[in-house]
Steps between C-alpha positions, in 0.01 A plus 500: 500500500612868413587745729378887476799744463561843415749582182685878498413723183758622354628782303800508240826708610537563131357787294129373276468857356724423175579284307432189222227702353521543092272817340386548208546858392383780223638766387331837588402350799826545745335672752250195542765248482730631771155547713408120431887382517495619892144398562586167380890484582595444159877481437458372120311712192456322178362602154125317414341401167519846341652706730875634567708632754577876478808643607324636867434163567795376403709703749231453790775235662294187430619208362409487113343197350450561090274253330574361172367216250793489261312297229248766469689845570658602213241512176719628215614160441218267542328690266804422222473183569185341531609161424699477842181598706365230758317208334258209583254232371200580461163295435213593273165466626332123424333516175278219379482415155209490259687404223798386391663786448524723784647880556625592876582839576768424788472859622134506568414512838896666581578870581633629138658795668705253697586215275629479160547160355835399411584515116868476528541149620391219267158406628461113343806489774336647803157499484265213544149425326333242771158299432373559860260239455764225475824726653658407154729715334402630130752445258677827345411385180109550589575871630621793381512858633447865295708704714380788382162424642596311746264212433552133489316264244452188590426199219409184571303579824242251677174653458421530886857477651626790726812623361744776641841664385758546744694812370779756619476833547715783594419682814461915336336647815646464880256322763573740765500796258184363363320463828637820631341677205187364527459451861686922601382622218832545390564699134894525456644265243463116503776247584625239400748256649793329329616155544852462590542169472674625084839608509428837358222561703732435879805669349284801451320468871880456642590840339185723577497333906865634470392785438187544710753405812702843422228676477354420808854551722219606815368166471530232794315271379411372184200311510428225213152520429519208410766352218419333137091351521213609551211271657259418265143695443345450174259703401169484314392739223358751735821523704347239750664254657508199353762242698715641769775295651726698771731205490537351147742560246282536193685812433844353465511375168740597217586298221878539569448358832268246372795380248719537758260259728531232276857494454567475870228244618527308145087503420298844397200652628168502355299791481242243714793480753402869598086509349427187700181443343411891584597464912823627415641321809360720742608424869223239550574284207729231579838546310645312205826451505604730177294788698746431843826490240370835365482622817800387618727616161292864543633549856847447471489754207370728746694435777784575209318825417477602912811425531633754219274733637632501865854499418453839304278616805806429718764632308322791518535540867130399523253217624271292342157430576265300327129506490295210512197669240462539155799324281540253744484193300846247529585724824380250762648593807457153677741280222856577602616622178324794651779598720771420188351922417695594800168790574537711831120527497147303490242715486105326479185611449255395808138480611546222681647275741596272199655766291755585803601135502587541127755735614589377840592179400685498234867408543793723546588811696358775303331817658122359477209819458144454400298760311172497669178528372305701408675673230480885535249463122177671384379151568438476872586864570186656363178615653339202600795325521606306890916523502507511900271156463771321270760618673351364823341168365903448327712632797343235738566205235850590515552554810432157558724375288769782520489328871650169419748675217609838513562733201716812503295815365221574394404758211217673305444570109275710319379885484569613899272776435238266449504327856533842640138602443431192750597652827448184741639271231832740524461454928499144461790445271718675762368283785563205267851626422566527876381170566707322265823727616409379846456103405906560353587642807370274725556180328867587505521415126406135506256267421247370737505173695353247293316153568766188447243433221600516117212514266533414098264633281436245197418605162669431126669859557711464814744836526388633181130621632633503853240742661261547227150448578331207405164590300203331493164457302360773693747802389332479165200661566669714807422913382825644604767786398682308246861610633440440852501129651196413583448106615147311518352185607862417707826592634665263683791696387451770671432335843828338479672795450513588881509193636800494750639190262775439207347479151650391183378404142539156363412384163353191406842431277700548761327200715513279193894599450632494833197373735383729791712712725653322820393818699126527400245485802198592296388515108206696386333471177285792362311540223226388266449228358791412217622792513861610567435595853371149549716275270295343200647291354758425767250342727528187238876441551566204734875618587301850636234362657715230663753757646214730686326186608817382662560824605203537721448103607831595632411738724484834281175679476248636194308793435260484198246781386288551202603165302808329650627204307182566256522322148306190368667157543457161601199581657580785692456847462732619802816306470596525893079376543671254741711740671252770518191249599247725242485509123284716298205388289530612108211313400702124497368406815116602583449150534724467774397614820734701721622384854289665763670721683412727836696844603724450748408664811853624515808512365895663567397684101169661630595550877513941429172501283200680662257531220432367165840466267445666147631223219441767209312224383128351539554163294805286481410142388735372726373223709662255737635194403697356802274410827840615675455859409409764694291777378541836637279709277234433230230697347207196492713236308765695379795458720695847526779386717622148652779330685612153454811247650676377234810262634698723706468816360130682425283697235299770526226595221334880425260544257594826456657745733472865414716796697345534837675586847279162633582332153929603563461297880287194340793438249728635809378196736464268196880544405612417863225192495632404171837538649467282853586816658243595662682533824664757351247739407479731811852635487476873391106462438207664566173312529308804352469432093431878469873560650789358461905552618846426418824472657795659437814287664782775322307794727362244782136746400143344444277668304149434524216642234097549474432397126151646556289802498383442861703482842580139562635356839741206455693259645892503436678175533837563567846255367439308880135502419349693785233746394511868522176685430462810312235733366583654132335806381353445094786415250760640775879322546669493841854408610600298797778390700405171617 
């Protein structure tokens, strides 16, 4: 039993006023900006998305951060040479045939002020002409294309066959230019990025970055924004839209590299390798293996780029920073070619508790700053517009996380005179500011005791979408800002992300190759059905399925949401049915009748649930097929969450599990269940869900938080277990001595 004892709050000896605070600034505006840079303790300005830095500002003793995108700041050349502008495949909308002859207009449906199609590079050599119908490829000899109109005829068609023409095009309008002048209204000239991966093209970047550094001899920082690829938005003919993609690398194609490609791997790319029957492997698509070789040959071009890039920065008595937006494709700062650039800086744009783990955890000891949200845009500062809301709603999501690992600055972007017309939005960015100079000063500069607990999370993408959010059915018909993260239906993601625990990414390759990690505790699985999140295909391979199976009957545990192990086969449709005691019915089984099964009246999982858990989900068709499983939630016969022996080690099921402060402690509880460790949960805990703490050994400080709008009382549990209580005022962080 736990004893009742009093902890000292305490105050850091060190100054909170200053400091790790980036600003965007404007010129004409100095007056404001030195007002805002001492409300908010700035000691970094930096130029924005049309803005610059005027001499006053300049000399106001700041440190000077000057943005750049390289492939898309200089537009004298680009516009001489159109044929070195960024690339990609294309595909045409399906057409079905009436006849056999059949006409396809590849750019209807596609943005003609952003896309030109590609009448430089032999076509009967890139393109493709696919009977949809069958997935058969039409022979050249039965296609041919009028460039001038840009139309292909197609002879010999199957009356009643879908057909569709995968096609490159050349890039002629930037995506950020693009949505800047649609979305800001903006009228100066259009740009256009350049692709560097052509000789010409990066000898002529070297020279004008050259020259951009001695221009800029005021200049700290130089902050990469980002380096050669953009993330992919296509866009309908009305400027919509179409397929977005913040992590694909649609936009990387060249032919050079593509030639290049096949001489070092020995086997060429289709144009289907990047189409992919019109998913254009988007993040939920399970990989082929040409699309993971792309990715991999992409990235160590730009790691090559970066690294040119930094060495100029440093010769010129500068750092480099990179930015984790815009051309970010091939960056990925969780692969360690990523640290081969030799960058000073990671800079990230977050909303969320997941988005600071993007940036906290990647390797390597660069100076880690997020850009918080929201941006200082027409978009969310406007009349009717809520930026103290966002600010609020994001700032407690990372806090959690920004708990369990730090970052080292934070910064704005944007128009500052914008957020200025919101008074108590401006109040509560310098209360924020002094609350994150006061977690660096108290923790002492480390990280925060974690659980001996080491979690994997399992997907086909491992390190390359380490941190990336895991969508769902749902996010389709979520209405949401399209720039801003927005995540429906579930999150389990999110609730990990400040969980006092040690999380890595594995890939389902990686447990076929070398089998699972010797220091594992727990595996989750995420994601919908045969999908990349969950596995596909991967579920059918009897080397992976044998390897987490011995994994947990040997005393590891299992997490599974959504549709863990889901794909058809020999009779199953989850694949770890016998490990996870429930299976879910895809219309192969209604004449089987499920186990009956009765909530358990408690459980370790459950033990800090008051009320009714929210599942983000009303129907699951998962049902129980192992009398030794215990339910723990279910909407009538839909089981929403379950717990099941399996050898030595255990499995937990969620049918969904959307962000949530209760939703964060069921997974909390379920990890250290999953785990064995339950003994081990009240060390630096509180038994309030609403609040939460962490403990700092570098500093010897506790810090305990109210992740709510209402005071909370809670319970601390200390590293010897005895209890301290404490009563937090709404969204408030305190420091202690224990």
């Amino acid at each position: 039993m736990s004893t009742q004892r009093k902890v000292r709050k305490t105050t850091t000896s060190q100054s909170i006023s200053t400091g790790s605070i980036t600003l965007p600034a404007e010129v004409g505006e100095e007056k404001m900006v030195v007002e805002v840079a001492r409300k908010w303790g700035a000691d970094a300005i930096r130029d924005s998305d049309g803005t610059e830095l005027s001499q006053e500002m300049l000399d106001l003793g700041l440190e000077v951060y000057s943005t750049i995108c390289l492939v898309r700041a200089e537009q004298t050349y680009p516009r001489r040479h159109m044929d070195q502008l960024p690339q990609k495949f294309l595909m045409s909308d399906p057409v079905t045939a009436t006849s056999p002859r059949l006409v396809i207009d590849p750019m209807s449906g596609f943005f003609g002020e952003k896309y030109v199609i590609d009448r430089k590079h032999d076509a009967r050599r890139y393109w493709e002409v696919i009977d949809r119908t069958t997935g058969q490829v039409v022979k050249t000899s039965q296609w041919t294309l009028n460039p001038r109109a840009g139309k292909v005829t197609i002879r010999g068609a199957i009356p009643f066959h879908v057909y569709t023409v995968n096609f490159l095009v050349f890039q002629i309008w930037d995506t950020v230019s693009m949505y800047n002048h649609l979305t800001n209204k903006w009228t100066r000239p259009r740009v256009i990025s350049v692709d560097p991966y052509h000789k010409q093209c990066w000898d002529h970047l070297m020279a004008y970055y050259e020259k951009y550094l001695d221009q800029h001899p005021l200049t700290d920082v130089v902050r990469l924004t980002s380096l050669a690829y953009a993330f992919a938005i296509d866009s309908d003919q009305n400027a919509v839209d179409k397929f977005r993609d913040w992590t694909g690398y649609q936009d990387t194609v060249s032919v050079p590299a593509l030639e290049d490609f096949a001489k070092e791997y020995g086997y060429r790319l289709r144009s289907e390798d990047f189409v992919d029957q019109g998913y254009y492997n988007a993040a939920c698509r399970v990989p082929s293996k040409g699309y993971l070789d792309w990715m991999e040959f992409i990235h160590r071009f730009v790691v090559k780029f970066g690294k040119a890039l930094a060495d100029r920065t440093h010769r010129a008595g500068k750092r480099a920073a990179i930015f984790w937006g815009d051309h970010w494709a091939g960056v990925e700062p969780h692969q360690p070619g990523f640290l081969k650039m030799g960058l000073d800086i990671h800079v990230g744009a977050a909303e969320d508790g997941v988005a600071l783990r993007r940036v906290s955890d990647a390797p390597g000891n660069l100076v880690r700053e997020l850009r918080l949200y929201p941006y200082f845009f027409p978009d969310v500062f406007r009349t009717g517009g809520d930026p103290l809301g966002e600010s609020l709603s994001n700032w407690i999501k990372i806090r959690r996380a920004l708990m369990r690992k730090p970052v080292d600055r934070l910064g704005y972007g944007g128009y500052l005179s914008l957020a200025l017309k919101f008074p108590k939005f401006v109040d509560h960015v310098a209360a924020l500011c002094r609350e994150f100079r006061t977690f660096k000063a108290n923790s002492g500069g480390g990280e925060s005791l974690k659980a001996p607990i080491k979690v994997a999370v399992l997907n086909c993408w491992g390190k390359w979408k380490a941190w990336i959010n895991s969508f769902g059915a749902p996010q389709k018909f979520l209405v949401k800002r399209p720039d801003v993260i927005q995540v429906a239906g579930t999150n389990l993601l999110e609730c990990l992300s400040g969980l006092p625990v040690e999380v890595q990414f594995l890939s389902f390759s990686e447990v076929a190759k070398n089998g699972i990690p010797k220091d594992l505790d727990v595996i989750i699985n995420d994601g919908d059905a045969e999908t990349a999140w969950s596995g596909g295909c991967w579920w059918a391979s009897p080397k992976v399925v044998g390897e987490i199976r011995r994994f947990i009957h040997s005393g590891g545990g299992f997490i599974g949401c959504r549709g863990p192990s889901a794909f058809q086969h020999q009779g199953r449709y989850f694949q770890l049915a016998d490990v996870l005691g429930v299976d879910k019915e895809v219309g192969h089984t209604l004449q089987s009748a499920p186990v009956k099964a009765s909530l358990a009246p408690k459980h370790f999982i459950t033990e800090d649930l008051t009320g009714p858990t929210d599942f983000g989900t009303s129907e699951t068709f998962v049902y129980v097929c192992d009398p030794a499983t215990q339910l723990l939630a279910a909407n009538g016969l839909h089981v929403m969450a379950t717990a099941k022996a399996f050898g030595r080690g255990r499995s937990v099921f969620f049918g969904a599990l959307p962000y949530a402060l209760t939703n964060a402690r069921l997974l909390h509880r379920a990890i250290f269940w999953a785990a064995g460790k339950e003994s081990q949960l009240k060390i630096w805990f509180c038994d309030n869900p609403l609040t939460d703490c962490a403990f700092y050994p570098k500093s010897g400080q506790v810090v305990v938080v109210n992740n709510s709008d209402e005071a909370q009382a809670t319970r601390l549990f200390d590293g010897q277990g005895r209890s301290h209580r404490i009563t937090l005022k709404p969204y408030v962080s305190r420091w202690f001595k224990p």
